[in-house]
NUSEFI-866190 format. One record per residue (C-alpha): residue in one letter; x, y, z. Coordinates in nm, 2 decimals. Layout:
% NUSEFI-866190
  resn       X       Y       Z
     A       X       Y       Z
...
% end
This chain:
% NUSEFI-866190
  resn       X       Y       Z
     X    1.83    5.96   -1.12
     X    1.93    6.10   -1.41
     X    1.92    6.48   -1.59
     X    2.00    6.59   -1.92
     X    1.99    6.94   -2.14
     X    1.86    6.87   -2.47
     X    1.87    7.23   -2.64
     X    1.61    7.48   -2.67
     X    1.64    7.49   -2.28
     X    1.47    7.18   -2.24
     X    1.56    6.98   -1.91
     X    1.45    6.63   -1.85
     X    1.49    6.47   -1.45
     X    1.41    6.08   -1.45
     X    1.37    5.96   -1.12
     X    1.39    5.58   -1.03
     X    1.20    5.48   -0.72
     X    1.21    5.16   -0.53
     X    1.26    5.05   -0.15
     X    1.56    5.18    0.00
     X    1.81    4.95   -0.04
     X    2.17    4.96    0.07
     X    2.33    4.82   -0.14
     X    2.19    5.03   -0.43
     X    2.30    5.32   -0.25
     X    2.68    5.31   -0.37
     X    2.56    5.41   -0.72
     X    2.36    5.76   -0.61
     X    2.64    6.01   -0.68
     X    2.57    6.30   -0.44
     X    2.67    6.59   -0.71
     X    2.34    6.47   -0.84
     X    2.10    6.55   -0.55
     X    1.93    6.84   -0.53
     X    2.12    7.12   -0.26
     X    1.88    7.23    0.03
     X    1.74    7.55   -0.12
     X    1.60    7.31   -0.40
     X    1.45    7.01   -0.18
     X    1.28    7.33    0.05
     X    1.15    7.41   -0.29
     X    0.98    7.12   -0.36
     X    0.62    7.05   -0.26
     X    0.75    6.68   -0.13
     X    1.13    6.66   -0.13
     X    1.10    6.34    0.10
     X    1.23    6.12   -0.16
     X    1.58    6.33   -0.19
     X    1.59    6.35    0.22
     X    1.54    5.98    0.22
     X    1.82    5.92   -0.03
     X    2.06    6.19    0.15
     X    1.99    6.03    0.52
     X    2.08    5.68    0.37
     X    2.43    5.78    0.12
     X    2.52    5.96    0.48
     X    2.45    5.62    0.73
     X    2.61    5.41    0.45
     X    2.90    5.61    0.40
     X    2.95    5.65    0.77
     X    2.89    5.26    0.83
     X    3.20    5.18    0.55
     X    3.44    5.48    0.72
     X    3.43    5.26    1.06
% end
């Protein structure tokens, strides 16, 4: 996922989907998901949930 500020307050958000994959997950930097407030926001934040739920068991599986 990426964002970007291109003057004029324009905003661009370009989302990559795929299957979740592990291995993938090392590269999602978590300053770049949306908080809570924004995901409630959202008419389907499942995507972000999915992503969050997965950087968390990842993370958790490397700690241990």
């Amino acid at each position: 996922m990426t964002t970007g500020i291109y003057g004029m307050d324009r905003l661009s958000l370009d989302v990559l989907f795929c299957d979740p994959e592990p291995d993938l997950i090392q590269f999602v930097n978590e300053y770049c998901l949306p908080t809570q407030d924004v995901i409630n926001a959202l008419e389907d934040g499942s995507a972000f949930i999915n992503t969050i739920r997965l950087k968390i068991k990842t993370t958790q599986a490397i700690s241990t």
